[in-house]
C-alpha positions as CSV (number, residue, x, y, z in Angstrom):
1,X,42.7,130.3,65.5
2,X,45.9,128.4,67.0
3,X,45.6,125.4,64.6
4,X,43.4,121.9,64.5
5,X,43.2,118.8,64.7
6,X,40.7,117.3,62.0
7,X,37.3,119.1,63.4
8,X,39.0,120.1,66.9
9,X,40.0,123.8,66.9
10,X,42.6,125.2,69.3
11,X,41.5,128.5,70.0
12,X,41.6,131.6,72.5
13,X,38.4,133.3,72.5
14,X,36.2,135.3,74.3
15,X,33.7,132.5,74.6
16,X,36.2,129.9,74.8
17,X,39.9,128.7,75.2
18,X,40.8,125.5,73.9
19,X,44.8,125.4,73.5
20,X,47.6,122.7,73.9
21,X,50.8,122.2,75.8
22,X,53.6,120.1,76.1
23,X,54.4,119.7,72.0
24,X,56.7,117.5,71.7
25,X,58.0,116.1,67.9
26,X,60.1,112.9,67.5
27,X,62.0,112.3,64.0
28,X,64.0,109.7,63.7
29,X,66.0,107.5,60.7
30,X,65.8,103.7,59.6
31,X,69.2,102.1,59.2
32,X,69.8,98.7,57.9
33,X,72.7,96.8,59.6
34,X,74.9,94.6,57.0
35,X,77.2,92.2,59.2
36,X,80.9,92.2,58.3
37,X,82.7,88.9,58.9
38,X,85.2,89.8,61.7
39,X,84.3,93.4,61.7
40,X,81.7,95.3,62.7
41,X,78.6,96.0,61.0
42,X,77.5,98.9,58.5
43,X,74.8,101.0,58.6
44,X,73.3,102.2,55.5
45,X,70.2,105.0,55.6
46,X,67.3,103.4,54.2
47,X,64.8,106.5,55.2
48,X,63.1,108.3,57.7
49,X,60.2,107.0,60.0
50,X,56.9,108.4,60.2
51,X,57.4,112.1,62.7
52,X,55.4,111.2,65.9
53,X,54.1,114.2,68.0
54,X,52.4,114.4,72.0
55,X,51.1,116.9,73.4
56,X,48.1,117.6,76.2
57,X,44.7,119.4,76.1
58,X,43.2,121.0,79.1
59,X,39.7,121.0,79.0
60,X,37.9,123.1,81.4
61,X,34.4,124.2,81.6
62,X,35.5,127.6,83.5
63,X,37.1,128.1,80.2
64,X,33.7,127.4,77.7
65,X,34.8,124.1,76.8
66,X,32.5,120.9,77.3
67,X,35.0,118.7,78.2
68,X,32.8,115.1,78.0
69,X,31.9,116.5,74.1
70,X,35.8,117.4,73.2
71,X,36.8,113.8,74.4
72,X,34.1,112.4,72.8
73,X,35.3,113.5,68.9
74,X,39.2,112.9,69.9
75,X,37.8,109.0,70.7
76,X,36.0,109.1,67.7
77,X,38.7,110.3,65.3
78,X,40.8,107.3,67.2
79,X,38.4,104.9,66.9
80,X,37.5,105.3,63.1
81,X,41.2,105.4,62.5
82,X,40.7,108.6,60.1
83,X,44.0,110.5,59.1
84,X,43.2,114.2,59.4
85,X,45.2,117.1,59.0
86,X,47.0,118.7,62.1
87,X,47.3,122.4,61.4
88,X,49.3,125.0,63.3
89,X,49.5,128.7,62.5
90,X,47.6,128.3,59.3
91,X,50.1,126.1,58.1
92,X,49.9,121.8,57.6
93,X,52.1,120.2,59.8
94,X,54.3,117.5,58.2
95,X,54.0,116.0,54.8
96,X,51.4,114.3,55.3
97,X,47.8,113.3,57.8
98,X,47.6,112.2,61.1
99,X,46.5,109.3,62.8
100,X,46.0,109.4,66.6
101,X,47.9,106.6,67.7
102,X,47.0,106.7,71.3
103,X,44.3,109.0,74.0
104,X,44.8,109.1,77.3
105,X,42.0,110.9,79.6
106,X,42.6,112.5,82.9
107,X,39.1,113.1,84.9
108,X,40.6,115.8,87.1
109,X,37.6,117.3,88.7
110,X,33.9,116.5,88.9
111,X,30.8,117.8,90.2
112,X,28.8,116.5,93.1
113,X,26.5,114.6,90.3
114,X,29.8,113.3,88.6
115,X,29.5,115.8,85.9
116,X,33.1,115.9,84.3
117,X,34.0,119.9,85.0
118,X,37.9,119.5,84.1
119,X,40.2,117.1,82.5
120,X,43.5,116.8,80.3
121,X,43.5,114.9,77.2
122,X,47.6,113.7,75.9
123,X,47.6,112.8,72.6
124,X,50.4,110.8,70.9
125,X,49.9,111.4,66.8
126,X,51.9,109.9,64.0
127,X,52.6,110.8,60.6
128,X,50.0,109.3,57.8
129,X,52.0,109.0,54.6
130,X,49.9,107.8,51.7
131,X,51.1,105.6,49.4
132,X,53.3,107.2,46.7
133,X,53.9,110.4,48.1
């Protein structure tokens, strides 16, 4: 096993590949700006933001993947708004959950009765801090 996201398994089998590409991690710091009369202002670190992550999912039928089902449970962890753990190389990513924060679906190819045969899922995620931690 690759990793996961929640119940979605990124895997190379020999039934199966279901693997991602494109990972890309933002981190980035929250400043306050106190304004100096006559001078410029100061920044002072008041933490970091939440680490936000993309990355696309090919989903291909020639691969064992059903990719109307796979899309189906990505919408659904969206849609219920359910933090789940984004694992990669056995190991939890970040310090916290993950929320997806957006889904976008590309229908590449279907078949002459509009089955969906391929598409690419991109996901944008973002860190789910609980309170206190």
């Amino acid at each position: 096993m690759i990793g996961s996201l929640g119940d979605v398994v990124f895997e190379v089998s020999s039934e199966s590949v279901k693997t991602f590409n494109g990972l890309n991690m933002q981190f980035s710091a929250k400043y306050a700006q106190h304004d100096v009369h006559g001078g410029k202002g100061l920044l002072e670190f008041t933490g970091l933001d939440p680490t936000k992550l993309n990355f696309k999912i090919r989903l291909d039928t020639a691969l064992g993947i059903d990719p109307k089902e796979e899309l189906k449970t990505l919408r659904e962890i969206l849609e219920s708004g359910k933090a789940v753990p984004f694992i990669l190389n056995g190991e939890p990513q970040g310090e916290g959950l993950w929320v997806i924060e957006s889904l976008g679906e590309n229908h590449k190819i279907l078949n002459n009765s509009g089955a969906l045969i391929l598409a690419e899922a991109s996901l944008s995620l973002k860190e789910y801090i609980e309170d206190g931690e």
